[in-house]
N, CA and C of each residue as an Amber inpcrd file, in Angstrom:
protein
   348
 129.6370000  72.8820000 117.7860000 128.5630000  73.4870000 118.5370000
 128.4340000  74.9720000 118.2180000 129.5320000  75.5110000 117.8820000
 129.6510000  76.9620000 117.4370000 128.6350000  77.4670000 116.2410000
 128.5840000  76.3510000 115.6250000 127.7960000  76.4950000 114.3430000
 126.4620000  76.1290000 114.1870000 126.7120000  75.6760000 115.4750000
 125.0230000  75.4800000 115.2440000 124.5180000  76.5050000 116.0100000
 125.1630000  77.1650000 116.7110000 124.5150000  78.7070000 117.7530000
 124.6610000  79.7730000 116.9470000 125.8200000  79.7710000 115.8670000
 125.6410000  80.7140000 114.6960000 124.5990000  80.9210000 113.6560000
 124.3720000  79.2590000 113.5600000 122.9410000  78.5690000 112.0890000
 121.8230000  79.3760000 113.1210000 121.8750000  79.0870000 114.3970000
 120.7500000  79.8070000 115.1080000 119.8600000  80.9390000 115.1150000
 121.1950000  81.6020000 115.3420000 121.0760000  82.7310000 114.9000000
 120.5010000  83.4560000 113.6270000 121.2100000  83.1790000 112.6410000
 121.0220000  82.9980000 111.4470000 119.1000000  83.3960000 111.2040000
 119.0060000  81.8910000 111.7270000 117.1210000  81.3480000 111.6530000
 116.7080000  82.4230000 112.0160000 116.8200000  82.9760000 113.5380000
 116.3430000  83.6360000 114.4780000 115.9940000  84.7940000 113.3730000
 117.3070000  85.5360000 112.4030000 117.4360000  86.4510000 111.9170000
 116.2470000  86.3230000 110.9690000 116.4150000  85.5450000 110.4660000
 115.2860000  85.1190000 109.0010000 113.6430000  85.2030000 109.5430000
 113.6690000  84.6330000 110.8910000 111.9960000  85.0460000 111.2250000
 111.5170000  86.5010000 111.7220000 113.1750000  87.0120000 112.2470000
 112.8390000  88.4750000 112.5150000 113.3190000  89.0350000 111.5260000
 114.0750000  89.1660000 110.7220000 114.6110000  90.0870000 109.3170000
 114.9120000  90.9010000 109.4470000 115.3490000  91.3710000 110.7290000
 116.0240000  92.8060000 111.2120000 114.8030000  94.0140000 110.9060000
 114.0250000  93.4370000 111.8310000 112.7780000  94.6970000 111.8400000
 112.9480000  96.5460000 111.4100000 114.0820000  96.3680000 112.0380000
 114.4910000  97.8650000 111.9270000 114.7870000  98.4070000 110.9340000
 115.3610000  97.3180000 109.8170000 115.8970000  98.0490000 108.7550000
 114.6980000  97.1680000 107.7920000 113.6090000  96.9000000 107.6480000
 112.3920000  96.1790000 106.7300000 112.0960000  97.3640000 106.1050000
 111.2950000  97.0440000 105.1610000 110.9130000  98.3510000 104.1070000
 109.5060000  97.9580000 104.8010000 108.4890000  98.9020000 104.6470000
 107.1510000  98.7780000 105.5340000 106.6910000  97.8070000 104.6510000
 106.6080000  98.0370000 103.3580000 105.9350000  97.3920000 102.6820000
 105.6470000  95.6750000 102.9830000 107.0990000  95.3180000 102.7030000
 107.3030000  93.6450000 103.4480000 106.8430000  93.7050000 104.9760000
 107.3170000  94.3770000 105.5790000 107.2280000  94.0950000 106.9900000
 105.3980000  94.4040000 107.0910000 105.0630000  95.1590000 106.5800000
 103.3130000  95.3510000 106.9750000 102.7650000  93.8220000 106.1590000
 103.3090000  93.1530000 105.1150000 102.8860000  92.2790000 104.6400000
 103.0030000  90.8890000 105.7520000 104.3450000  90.6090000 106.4490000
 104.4430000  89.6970000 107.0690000 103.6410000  89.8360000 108.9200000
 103.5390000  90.4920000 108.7600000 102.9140000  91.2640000 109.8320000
 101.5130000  90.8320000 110.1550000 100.5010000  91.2620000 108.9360000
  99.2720000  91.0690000 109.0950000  98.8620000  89.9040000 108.5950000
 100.0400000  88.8270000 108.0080000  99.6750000  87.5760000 107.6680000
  99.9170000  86.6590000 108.6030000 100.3700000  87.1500000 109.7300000
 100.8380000  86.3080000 111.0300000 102.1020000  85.1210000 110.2520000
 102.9130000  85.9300000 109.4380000 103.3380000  84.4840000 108.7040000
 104.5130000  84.2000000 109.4840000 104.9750000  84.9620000 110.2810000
 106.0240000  84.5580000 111.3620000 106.3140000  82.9350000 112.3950000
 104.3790000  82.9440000 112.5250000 104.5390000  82.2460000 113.7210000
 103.2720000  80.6430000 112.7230000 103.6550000  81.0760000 111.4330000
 102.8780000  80.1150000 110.6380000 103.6290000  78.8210000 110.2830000
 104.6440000  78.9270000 110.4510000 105.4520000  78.0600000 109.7660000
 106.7620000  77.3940000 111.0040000 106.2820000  76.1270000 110.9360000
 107.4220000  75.4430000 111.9030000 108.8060000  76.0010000 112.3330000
 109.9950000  75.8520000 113.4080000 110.7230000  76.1120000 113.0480000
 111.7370000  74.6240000 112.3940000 111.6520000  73.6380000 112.1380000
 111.9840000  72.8330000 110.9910000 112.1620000  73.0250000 109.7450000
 110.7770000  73.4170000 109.4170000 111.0810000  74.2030000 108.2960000
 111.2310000  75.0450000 107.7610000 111.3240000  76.0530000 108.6470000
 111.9190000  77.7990000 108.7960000 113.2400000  77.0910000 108.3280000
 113.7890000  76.6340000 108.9100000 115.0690000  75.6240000 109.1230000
 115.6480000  75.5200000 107.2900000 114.3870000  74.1880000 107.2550000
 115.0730000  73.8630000 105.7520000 114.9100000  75.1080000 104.7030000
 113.7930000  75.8430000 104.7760000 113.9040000  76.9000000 103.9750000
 114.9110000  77.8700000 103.6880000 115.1300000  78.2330000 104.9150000
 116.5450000  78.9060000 105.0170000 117.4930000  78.5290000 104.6130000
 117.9400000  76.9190000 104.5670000 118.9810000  76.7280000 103.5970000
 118.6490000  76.9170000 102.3930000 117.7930000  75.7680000 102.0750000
 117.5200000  76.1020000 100.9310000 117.7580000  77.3530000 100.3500000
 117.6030000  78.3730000 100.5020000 117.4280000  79.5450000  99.8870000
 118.7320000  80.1620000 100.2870000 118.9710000  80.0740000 101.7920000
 120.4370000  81.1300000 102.0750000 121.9680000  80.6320000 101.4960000
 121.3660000  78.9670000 101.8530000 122.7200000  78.0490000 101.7150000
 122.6080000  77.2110000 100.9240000 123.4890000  76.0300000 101.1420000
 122.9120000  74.6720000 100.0680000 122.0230000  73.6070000 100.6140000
 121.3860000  73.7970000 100.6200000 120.3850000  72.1970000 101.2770000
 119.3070000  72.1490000 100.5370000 118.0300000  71.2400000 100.8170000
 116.8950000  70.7540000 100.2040000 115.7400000  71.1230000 101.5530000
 114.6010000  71.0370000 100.7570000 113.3120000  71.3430000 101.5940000
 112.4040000  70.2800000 101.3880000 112.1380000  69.8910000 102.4960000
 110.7830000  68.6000000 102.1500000 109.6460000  68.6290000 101.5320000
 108.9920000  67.8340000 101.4060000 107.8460000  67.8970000 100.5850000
 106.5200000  68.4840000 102.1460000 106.9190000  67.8750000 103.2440000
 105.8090000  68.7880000 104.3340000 105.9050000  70.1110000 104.3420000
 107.6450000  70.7990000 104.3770000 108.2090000  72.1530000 104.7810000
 107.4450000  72.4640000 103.2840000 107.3360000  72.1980000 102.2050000
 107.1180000  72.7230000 100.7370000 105.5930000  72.7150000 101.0680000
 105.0250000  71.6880000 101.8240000 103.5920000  72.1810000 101.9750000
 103.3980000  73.2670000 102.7520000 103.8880000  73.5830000 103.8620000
 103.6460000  74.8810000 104.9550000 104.3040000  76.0810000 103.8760000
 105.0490000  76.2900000 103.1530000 105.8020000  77.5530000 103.0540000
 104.5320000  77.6830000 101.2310000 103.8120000  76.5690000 100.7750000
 103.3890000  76.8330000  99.8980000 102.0240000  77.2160000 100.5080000
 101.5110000  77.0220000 101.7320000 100.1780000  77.1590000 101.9820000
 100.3260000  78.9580000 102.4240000 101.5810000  79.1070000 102.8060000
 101.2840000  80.5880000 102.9400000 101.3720000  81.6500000 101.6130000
 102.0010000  81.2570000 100.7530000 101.6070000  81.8670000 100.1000000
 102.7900000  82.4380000  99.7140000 103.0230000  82.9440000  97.7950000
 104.0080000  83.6640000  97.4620000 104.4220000  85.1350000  97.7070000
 103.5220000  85.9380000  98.3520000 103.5500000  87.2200000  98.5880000
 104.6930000  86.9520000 100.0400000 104.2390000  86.0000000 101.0790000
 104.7020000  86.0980000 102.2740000 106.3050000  85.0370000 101.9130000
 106.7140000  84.2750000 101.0810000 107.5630000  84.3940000 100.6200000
 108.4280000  84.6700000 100.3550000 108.1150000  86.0880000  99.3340000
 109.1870000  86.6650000  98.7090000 109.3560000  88.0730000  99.7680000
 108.4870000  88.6010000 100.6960000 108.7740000  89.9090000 101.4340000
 109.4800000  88.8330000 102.5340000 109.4590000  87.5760000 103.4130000
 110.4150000  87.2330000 103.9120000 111.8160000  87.3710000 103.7510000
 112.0860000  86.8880000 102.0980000 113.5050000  86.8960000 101.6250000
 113.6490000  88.5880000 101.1570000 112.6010000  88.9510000 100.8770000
 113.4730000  90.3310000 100.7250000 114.0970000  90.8080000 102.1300000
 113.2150000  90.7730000 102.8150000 113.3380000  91.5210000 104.6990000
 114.7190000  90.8810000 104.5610000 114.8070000  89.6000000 104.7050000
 116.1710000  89.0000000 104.9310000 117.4310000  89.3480000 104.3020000
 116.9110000  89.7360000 103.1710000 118.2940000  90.1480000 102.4950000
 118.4040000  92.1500000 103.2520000 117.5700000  92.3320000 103.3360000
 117.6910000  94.1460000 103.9520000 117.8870000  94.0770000 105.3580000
 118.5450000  93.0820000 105.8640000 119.5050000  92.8700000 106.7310000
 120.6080000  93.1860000 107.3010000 121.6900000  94.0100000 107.4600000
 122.8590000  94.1910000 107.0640000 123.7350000  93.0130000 107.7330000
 123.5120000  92.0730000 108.0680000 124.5230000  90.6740000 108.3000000
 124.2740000  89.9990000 107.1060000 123.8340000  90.1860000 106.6910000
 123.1620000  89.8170000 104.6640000 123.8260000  90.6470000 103.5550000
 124.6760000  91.3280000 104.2200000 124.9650000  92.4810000 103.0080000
 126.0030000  91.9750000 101.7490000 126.8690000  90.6600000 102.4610000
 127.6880000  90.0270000 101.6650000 127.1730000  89.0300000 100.7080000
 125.6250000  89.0970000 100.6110000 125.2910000  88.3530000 100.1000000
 124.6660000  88.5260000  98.8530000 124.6010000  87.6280000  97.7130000
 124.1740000  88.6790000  96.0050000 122.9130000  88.3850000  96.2020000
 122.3720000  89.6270000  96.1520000 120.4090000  89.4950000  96.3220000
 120.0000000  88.6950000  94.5490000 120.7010000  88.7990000  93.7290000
 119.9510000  88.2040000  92.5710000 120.5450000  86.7970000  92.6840000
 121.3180000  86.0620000  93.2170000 121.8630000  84.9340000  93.6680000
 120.9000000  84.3330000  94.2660000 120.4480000  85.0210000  95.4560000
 119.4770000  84.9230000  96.7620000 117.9150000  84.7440000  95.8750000
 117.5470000  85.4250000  95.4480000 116.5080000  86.1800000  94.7000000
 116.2340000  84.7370000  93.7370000 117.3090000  84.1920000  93.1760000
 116.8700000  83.2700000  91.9250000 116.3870000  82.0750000  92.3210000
 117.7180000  81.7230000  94.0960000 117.0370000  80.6250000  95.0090000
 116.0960000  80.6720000  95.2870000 115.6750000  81.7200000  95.4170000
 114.3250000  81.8490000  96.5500000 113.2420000  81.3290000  95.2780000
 113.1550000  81.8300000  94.1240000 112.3900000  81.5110000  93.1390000
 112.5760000  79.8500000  93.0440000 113.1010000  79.3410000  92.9010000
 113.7940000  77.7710000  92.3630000 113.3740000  77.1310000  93.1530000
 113.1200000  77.5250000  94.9790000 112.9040000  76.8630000  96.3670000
 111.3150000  77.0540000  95.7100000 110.7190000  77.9660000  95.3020000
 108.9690000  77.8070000  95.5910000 109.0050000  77.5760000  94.7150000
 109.1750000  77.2520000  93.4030000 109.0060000  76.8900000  92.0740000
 108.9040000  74.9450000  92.1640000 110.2880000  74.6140000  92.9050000
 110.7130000  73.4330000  93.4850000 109.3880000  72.6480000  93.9290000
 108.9030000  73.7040000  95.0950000 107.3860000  73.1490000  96.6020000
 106.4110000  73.0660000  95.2070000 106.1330000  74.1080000  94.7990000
 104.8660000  74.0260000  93.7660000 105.1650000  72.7950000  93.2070000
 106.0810000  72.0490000  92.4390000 105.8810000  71.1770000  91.6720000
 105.9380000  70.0150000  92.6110000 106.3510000  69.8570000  93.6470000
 105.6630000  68.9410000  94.6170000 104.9640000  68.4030000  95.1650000
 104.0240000  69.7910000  95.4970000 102.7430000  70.0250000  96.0350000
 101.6270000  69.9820000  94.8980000 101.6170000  69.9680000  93.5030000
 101.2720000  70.0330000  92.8950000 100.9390000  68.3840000  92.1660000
 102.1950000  67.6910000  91.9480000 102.3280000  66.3740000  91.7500000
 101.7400000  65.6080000  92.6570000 100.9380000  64.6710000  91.8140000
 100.3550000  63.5100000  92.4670000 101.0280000  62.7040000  93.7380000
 100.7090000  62.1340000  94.6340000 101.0990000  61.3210000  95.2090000
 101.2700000  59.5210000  95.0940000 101.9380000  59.4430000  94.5750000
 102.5240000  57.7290000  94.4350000 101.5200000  56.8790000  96.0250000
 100.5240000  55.9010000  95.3820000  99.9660000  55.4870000  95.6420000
 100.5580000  54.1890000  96.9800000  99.9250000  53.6880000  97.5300000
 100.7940000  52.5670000  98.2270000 100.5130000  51.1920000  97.7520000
């Protein structure tokens, strides 16, 4: 149970990104795209692994995080990494996931759908 009030947290962190320490730039970007409150928290959820940890993202979560768009994206994961509970973490590590996670949705979202 500990870990899942920690993973909580965690999330919590990733939709707020530690406001205080955001570079304006990202933070005015996520800001005026309302992209905070755009995206489930499910798949706030899987994204976050995906990208922070090891897990996979669905093909719905790959539709919401692709409909917003790569700008709101990548100033998420930056905010997140300019975090300082993030500090142990390798931003080009972080940085390559984060690429591989929307690279991943695009070719999902992109690919046909298997017929019934």
């Amino acid at each position: 149970m500990a870990s899942l009030n920690v993973y909580s947290a965690l999330v919590v962190l990733f939709l707020t990104g530690g406001a205080a320490m955001a570079t304006k730039e990202n933070d005015q970007i996520i800001k005026e795209n309302h992209c905070e409150t755009q995206m489930g928290l499910p798949c706030v959820l899987e994204a976050f692994t995906s990208i922070f940890k090891i897990g996979s993202i669905s093909n719905k979560c790959c539709g919401e995080l692709v409909g917003l768009g790569k700008v709101f994206h990548s100033a998420l994961v930056k905010r997140t990494l300019e975090n300082p509970l993030f500090k142990d973490l390798t931003p080009a590590t972080i940085i390559a996931k984060s690429i591989q996670t929307w690279n991943n949705c695009l070719a999902l979202i992109d690919s046909p759908s298997p017929s019934a």
